[in-house]
N, C-alpha and C positions, 0 to 999 in steps of 0.2 A: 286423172293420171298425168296431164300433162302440167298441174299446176304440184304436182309431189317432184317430176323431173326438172321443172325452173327450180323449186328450192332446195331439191339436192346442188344442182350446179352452181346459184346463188352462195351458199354454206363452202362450198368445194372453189370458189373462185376465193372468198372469204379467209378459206383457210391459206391456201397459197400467198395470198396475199402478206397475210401474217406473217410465215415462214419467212419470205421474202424481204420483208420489213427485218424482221430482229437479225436474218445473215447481215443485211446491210450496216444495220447498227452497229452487229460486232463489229465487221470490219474496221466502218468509224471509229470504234473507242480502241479498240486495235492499234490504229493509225496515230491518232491522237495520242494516246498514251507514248509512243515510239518518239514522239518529237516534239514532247512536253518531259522527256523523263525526269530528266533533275533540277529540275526551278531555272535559275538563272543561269546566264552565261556561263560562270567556274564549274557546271556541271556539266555542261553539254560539252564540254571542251574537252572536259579530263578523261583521259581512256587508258585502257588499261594495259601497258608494254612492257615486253622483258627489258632490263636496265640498257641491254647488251642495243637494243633499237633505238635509245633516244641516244640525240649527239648536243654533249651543252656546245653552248655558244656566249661564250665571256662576250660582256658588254666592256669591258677593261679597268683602267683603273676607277677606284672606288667612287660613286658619287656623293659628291655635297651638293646640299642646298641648304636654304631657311625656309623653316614650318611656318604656317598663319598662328597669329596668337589667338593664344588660350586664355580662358580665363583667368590665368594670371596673370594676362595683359605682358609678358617675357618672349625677348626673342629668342629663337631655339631652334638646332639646326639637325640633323641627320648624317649621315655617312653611314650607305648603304652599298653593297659589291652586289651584282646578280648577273646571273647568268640566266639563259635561256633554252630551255629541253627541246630539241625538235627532235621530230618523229623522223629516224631512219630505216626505219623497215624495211625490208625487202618490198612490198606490198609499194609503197613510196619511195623510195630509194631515190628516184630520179627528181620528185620532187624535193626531199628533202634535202636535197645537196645542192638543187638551187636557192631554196629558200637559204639555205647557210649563206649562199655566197651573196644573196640581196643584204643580208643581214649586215653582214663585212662590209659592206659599200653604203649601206645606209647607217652605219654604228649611230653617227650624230642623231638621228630619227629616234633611233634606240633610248638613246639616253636624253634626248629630250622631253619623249614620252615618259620614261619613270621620274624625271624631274619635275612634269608637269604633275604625276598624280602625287608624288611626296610632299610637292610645296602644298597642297590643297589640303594637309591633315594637320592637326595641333598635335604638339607635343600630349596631351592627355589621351587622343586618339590610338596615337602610336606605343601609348604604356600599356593598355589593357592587353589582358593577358592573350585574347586572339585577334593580336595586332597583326603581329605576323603573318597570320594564314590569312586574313582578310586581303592584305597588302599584295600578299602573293595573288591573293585570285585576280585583284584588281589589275595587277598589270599584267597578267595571264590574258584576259578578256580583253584588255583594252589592245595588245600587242596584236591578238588574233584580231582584231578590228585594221588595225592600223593596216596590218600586212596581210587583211583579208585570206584567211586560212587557220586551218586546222591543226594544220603541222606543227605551230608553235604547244606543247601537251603539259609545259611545266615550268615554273621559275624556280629559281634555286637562288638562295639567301645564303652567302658565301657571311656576310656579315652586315648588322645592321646595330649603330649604336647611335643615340639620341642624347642630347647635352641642351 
């Protein structure tokens, strides 16, 4: 009798156990998935706003630089205009009208930064047809780097021409 009561409770600690194990696990892959969602940087970043929430922010007149050469060994330059989405939400508001006004006082930062990632691509980089969106995520991710936050949700390509 009393070795049928150990291995009922043996089987019944067993089973608990189990239970116990796969809630856990969900949670983890729960977790995980929440803050793995979309690969890389341009995705964890991007979210989703009515137009009337984000506020650009002109980096100002249009940037030049000169691209690395290509394998056509030619040098080749850019003139690109962007502008910068920040998240005004009610939700952030207060953030994000600071971050505007770091933005104004840091412009030179601004456009050092997309000079630094423009000079870094060939002209051949910059013709492929998802030049653009690349370009955009790149200094999306690197600006949320720079000015550590979230608020920055969008670049805008006012113009970008390549010679």
């Amino acid at each position: 009798m009393k070795n049928k009561i150990g291995m009922i409770l043996i089987i019944l600690l067993l089973v608990i156990l189990l239970v116990l194990f796969a809630v856990g696990f969900a949670f983890l892959y729960k977790a995980m998935n929440k803050t793995n969602d979309g690969g890389e940087a341009n995705v964890t970043t991007q979210q989703v706003l009515a137009i009337e929430d984000i506020t650009p922010f002109s980096v100002g007149e249009p940037i030049v630089t000169n691209l690395l050469k290509g394998p056509d060994n030619k040098e080749h330059v850019i003139k690109i205009s962007v502008s910068l989405g920040v998240n005004t939400s009610k939700e952030v508001a207060k953030d994000g009208e600071a971050l505007l006004s770091t933005l104004e006082t840091q412009r030179v930062v601004v456009k050092d930064t997309i000079v630094g990632i423009c000079s870094n691509k060939t002209y051949e980089e910059l013709s492929m047809s998802d030049a653009r969106t690349l370009l955009k995520n790149e200094i999306l991710v690197k600006m949320q780097e720079v000015f550590a936050t979230d608020l920055i949700v969008d670049v805008y390509i006012d113009e970008m021409f390549t010679q």
